[in-house]
RODO-2510 file (C-alpha; in nm, 4 decimals, decimal comma):
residues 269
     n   res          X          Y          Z
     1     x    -1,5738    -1,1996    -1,7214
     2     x    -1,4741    -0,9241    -1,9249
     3     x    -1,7161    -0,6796    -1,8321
     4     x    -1,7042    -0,4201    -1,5580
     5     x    -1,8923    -0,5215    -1,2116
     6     x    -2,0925    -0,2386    -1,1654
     7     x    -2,3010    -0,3764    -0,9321
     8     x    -2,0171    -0,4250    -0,6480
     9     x    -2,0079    -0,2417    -0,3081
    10     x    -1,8941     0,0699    -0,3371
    11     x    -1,6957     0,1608    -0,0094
    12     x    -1,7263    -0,0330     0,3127
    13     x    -1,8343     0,1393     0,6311
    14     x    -1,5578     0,4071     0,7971
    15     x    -1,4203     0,3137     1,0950
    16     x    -1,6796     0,4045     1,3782
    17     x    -1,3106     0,5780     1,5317
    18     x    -0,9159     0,4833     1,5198
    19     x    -0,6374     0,5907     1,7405
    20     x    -0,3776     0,8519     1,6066
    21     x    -0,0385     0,8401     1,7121
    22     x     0,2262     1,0825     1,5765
    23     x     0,5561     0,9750     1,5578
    24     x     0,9360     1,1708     1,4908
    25     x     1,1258     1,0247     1,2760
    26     x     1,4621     1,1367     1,1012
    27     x     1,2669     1,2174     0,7757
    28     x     0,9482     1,3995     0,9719
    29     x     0,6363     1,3596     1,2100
    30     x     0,4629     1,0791     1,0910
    31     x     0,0381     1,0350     1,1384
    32     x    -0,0679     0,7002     1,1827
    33     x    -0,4232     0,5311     1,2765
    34     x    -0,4638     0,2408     1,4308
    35     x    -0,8405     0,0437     1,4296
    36     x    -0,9310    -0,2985     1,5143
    37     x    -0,9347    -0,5594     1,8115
    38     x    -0,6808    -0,4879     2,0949
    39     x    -0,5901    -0,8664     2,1766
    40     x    -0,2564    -0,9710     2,1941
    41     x    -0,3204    -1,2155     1,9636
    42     x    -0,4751    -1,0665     1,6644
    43     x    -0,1939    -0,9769     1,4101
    44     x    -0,1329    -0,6368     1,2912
    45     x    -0,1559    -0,5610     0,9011
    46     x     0,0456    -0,1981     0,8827
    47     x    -0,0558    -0,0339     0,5555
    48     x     0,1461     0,2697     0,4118
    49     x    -0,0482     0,5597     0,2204
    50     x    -0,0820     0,5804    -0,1762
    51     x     0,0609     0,8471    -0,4063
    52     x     0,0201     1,1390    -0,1756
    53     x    -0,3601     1,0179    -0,0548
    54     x    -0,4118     0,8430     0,2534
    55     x    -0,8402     0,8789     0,3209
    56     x    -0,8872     0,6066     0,0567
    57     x    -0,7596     0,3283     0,2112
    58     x    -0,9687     0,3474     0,5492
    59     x    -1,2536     0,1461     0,4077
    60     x    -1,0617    -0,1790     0,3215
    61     x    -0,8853    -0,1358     0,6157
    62     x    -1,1889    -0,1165     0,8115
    63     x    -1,2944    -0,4276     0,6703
    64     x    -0,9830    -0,6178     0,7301
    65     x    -1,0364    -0,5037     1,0887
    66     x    -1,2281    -0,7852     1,2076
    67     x    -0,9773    -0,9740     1,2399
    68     x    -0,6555    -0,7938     1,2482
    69     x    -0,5265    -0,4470     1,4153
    70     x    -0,4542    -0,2591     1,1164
    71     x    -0,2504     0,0298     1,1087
    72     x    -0,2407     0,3386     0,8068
    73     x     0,0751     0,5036     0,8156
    74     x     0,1553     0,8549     0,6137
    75     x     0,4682     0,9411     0,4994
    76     x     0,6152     1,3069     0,5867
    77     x     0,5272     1,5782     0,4151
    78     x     0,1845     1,3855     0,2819
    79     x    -0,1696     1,3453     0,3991
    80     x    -0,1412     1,3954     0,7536
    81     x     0,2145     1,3878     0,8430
    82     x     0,4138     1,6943     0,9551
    83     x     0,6672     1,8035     0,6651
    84     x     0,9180     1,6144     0,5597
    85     x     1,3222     1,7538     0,6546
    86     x     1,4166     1,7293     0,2689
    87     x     1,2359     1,6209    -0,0565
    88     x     1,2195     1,2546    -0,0207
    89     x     1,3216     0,9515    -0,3150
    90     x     1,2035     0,6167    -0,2331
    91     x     1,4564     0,5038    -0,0132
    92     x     1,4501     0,7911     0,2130
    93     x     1,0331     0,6954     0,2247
    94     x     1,1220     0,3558     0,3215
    95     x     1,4082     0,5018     0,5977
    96     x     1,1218     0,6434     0,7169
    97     x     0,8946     0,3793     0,7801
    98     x     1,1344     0,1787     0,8957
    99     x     1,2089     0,4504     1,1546
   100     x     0,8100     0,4014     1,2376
   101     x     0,8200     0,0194     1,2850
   102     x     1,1358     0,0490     1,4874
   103     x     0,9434     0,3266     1,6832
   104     x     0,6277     0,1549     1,7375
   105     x     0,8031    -0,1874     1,8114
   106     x     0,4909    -0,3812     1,7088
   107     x     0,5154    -0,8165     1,7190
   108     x     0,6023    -0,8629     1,3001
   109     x     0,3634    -0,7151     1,1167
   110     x     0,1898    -0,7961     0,7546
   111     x     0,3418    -0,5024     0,5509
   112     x     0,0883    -0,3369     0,2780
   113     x     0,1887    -0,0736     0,0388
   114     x    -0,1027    -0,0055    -0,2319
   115     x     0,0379     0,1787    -0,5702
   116     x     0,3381     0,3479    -0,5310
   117     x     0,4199     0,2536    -0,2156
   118     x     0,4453    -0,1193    -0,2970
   119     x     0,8024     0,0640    -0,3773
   120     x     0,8604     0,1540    -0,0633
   121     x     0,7241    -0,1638     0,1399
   122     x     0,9664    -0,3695    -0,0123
   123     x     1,2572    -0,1597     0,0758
   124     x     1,1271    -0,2599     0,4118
   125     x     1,1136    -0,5811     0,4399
   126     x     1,4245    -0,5890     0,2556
   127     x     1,6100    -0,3732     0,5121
   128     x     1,3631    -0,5182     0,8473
   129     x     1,3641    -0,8623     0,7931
   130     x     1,2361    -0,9513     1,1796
   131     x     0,9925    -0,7195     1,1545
   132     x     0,8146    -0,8196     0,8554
   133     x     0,6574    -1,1795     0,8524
   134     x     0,4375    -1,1066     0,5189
   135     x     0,4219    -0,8538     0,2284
   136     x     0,1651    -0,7207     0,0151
   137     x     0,1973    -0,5416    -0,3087
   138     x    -0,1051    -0,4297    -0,4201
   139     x    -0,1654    -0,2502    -0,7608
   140     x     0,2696    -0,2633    -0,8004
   141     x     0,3919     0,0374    -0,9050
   142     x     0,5482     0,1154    -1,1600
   143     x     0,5045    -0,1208    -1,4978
   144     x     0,7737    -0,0597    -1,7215
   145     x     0,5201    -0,0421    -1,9574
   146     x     0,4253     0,2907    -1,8518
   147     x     0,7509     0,4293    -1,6514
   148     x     0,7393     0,7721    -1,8058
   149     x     0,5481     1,0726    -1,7417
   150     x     0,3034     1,0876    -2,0534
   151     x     0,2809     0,6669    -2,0412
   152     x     0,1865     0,7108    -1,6787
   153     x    -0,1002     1,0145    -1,7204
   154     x    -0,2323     0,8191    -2,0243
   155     x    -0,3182     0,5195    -1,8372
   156     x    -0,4181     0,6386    -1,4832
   157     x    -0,6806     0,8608    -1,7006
   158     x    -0,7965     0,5337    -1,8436
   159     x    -0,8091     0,3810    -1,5357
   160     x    -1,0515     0,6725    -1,4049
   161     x    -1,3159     0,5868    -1,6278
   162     x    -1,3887     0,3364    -1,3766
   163     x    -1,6654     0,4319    -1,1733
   164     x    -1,5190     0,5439    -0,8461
   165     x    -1,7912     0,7848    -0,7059
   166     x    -1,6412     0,9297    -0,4128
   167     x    -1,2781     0,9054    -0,4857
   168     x    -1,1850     1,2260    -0,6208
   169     x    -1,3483     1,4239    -0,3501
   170     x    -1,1566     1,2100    -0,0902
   171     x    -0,8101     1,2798    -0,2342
   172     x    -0,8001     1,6523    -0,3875
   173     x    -0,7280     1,7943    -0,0179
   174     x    -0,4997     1,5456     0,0316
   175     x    -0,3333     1,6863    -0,3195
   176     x    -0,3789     2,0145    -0,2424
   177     x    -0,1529     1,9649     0,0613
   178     x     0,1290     1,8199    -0,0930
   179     x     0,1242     2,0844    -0,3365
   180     x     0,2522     2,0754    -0,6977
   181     x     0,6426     2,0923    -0,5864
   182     x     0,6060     1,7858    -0,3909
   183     x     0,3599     1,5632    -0,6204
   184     x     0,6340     1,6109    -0,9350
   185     x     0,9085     1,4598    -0,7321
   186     x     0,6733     1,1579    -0,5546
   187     x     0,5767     1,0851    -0,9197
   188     x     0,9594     1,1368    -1,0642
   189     x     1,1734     0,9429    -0,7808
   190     x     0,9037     0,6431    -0,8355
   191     x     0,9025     0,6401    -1,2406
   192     x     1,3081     0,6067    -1,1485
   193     x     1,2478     0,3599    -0,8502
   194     x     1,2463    -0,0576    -1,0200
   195     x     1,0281    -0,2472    -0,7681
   196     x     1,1661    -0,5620    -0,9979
   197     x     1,5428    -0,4877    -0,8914
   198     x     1,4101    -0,5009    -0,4859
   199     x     1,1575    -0,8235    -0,4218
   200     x     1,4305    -1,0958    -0,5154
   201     x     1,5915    -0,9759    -0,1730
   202     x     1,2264    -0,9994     0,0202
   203     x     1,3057    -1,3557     0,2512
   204     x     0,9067    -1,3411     0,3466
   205     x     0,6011    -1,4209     0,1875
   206     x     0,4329    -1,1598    -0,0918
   207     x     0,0880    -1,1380    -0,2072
   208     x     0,0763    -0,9520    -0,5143
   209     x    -0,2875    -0,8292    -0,5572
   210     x    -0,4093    -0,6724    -0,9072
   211     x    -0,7747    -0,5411    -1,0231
   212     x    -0,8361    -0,7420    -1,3167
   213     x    -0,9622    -0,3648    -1,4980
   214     x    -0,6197    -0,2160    -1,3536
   215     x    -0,4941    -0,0353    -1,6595
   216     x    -0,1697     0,0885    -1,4708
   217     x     0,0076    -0,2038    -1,3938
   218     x    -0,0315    -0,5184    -1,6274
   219     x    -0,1307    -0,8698    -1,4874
   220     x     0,2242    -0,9729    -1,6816
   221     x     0,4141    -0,7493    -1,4506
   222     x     0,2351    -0,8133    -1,1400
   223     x     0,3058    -1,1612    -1,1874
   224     x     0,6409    -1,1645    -1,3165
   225     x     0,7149    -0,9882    -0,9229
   226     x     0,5005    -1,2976    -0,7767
   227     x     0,7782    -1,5307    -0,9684
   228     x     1,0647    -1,3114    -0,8501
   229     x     0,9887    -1,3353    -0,5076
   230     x     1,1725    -1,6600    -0,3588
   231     x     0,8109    -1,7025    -0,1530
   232     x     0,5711    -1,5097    -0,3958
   233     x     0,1731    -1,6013    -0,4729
   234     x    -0,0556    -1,4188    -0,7200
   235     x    -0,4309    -1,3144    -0,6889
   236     x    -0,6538    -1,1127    -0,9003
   237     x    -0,9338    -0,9426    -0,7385
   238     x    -1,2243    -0,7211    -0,8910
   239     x    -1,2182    -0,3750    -0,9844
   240     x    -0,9103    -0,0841    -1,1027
   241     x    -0,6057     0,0360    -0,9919
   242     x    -0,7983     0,1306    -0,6578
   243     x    -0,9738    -0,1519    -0,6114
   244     x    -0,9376    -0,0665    -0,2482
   245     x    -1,2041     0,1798    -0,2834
   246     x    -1,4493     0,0101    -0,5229
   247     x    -1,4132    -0,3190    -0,3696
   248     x    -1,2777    -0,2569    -0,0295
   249     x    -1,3203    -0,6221     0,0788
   250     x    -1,1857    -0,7805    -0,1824
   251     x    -0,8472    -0,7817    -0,0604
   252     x    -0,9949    -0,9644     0,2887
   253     x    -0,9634    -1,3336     0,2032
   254     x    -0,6107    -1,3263     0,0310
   255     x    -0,4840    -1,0968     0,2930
   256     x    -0,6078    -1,3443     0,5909
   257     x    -0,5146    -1,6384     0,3731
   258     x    -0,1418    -1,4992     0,3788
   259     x    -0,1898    -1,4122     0,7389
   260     x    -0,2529    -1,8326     0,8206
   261     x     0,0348    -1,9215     0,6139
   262     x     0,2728    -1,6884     0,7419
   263     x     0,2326    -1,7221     1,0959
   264     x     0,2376    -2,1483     1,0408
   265     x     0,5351    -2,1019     0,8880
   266     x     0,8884    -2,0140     1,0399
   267     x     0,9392    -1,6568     1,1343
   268     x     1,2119    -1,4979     0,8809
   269     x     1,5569    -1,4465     1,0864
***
């Protein structure tokens, strides 16, 4: 269908609580949370923060919770992270997530980056291997279609006209504490970043997940990175660029779906 679903859930429920664990790393203190069931054998689904925002993503985490331990990291300097030790490009965000998986040691995890830090997850599970079994890129970052600064505002404002009640009040604090120094070099050192030139090296699965009304990143890209990937499957699921807000369950049943293949399969060496 080509028309908007208005009608769609508009957040899932907020986690009734999460545990928060800071952690050093050589780039900064990083905040995570951590919600779900404690068994051994539920798998864990870590999730790393959006452009400078962080609050959004706790609803479809929450309801991926059911059946995984998820985990929302934040990079340094952003959301709720202590600063960073130097302004950060991508690869200095992914040395410090890596830094956080090594730290936190977890069985391999399903990797998540939503937006702009599908850039940085795949640095990660090009450089951890072992500790990646799956990756998820949803709502890639960025489309060479729009990988310049007037390109990029154009289209993200499009993208807004989405309704998203809620949204904006959930990340203006979270802008407000990067600060304007900060948010022109996340959005710079990711218009420079190619996500394109990284997921050939992934050796695990990837789920590339787009909102079919995403006007930021086009279904052409977001595919083409499903055919670079040497293990990569494509799914479209309702809503915008943050479908993860509008339609915070969307993303269950491809995300679990990856989960049963990746765990039948052989773990990446």
């Amino acid at each position: 269908m080509s028309t908007r679903d208005r009608s769609a859930p508009r957040s899932a429920p907020q986690p009734d609580g999460y545990l928060v664990r800071f952690t050093d790393t050589p780039q900064g203190r990083m905040r995570s949370r951590t919600l779900g069931p404690t068994r051994d054998e539920a798998p864990h689904v870590v999730a790393v923060q959006g452009m400078a925002v962080s609050e959004y993503l706790l609803p479809a985490l929450t309801a991926l919770s059911d059946r995984a331990r998820t985990h929302l990291v934040d990079l340094p300097g952003l959301a709720g992270s202590g600063p960073a030790t130097e302004l950060l490009d991508v690869p200095g965000y992914a040395a410090a997530v890596t830094a956080w998986l090594d730290a936190a040691d977890l069985p391999p995890v399903v990797l998540v980056g939503h937006s702009s830090s599908t850039q940085v997850v795949a640095r990660v599970a090009v450089e951890r291997p072992r500790r990646v079994r799956a990756l998820v890129l949803a709502s890639p970052t960025v489309d060479p279609a729009v990988r310049s600064w007037p390109r990029l505002i154009l289209q993200w404002r499009r993208d807004s006209r989405y309704p998203l009640p809620g949204l904006q009040q959930q990340h203006t604090p979270e802008w407000v504490r990067a600060g304007a120094r900060q948010l022109r070099n996340l959005v710079s050192v990711h218009l420079r970043d190619h996500l394109e030139d990284v997921i050939g090296a992934v050796r695990c699965p990837v789920l590339v997940l787009r909102g079919e009304h995403d006007e930021v990143s086009t279904e052409s890209w977001a595919r083409s990175l499903a055919d670079l990937a040497p293990e990569g499957r494509f799914e479209a699921v309702p809503g915008p660029h943050t479908f993860v807000w509008s339609h915070p369950a969307a993303w269950c049943t491809p995300i679990h779906d990856l989960i049963s293949r990746a765990w039948d399969a052989p773990a990446q060496g």
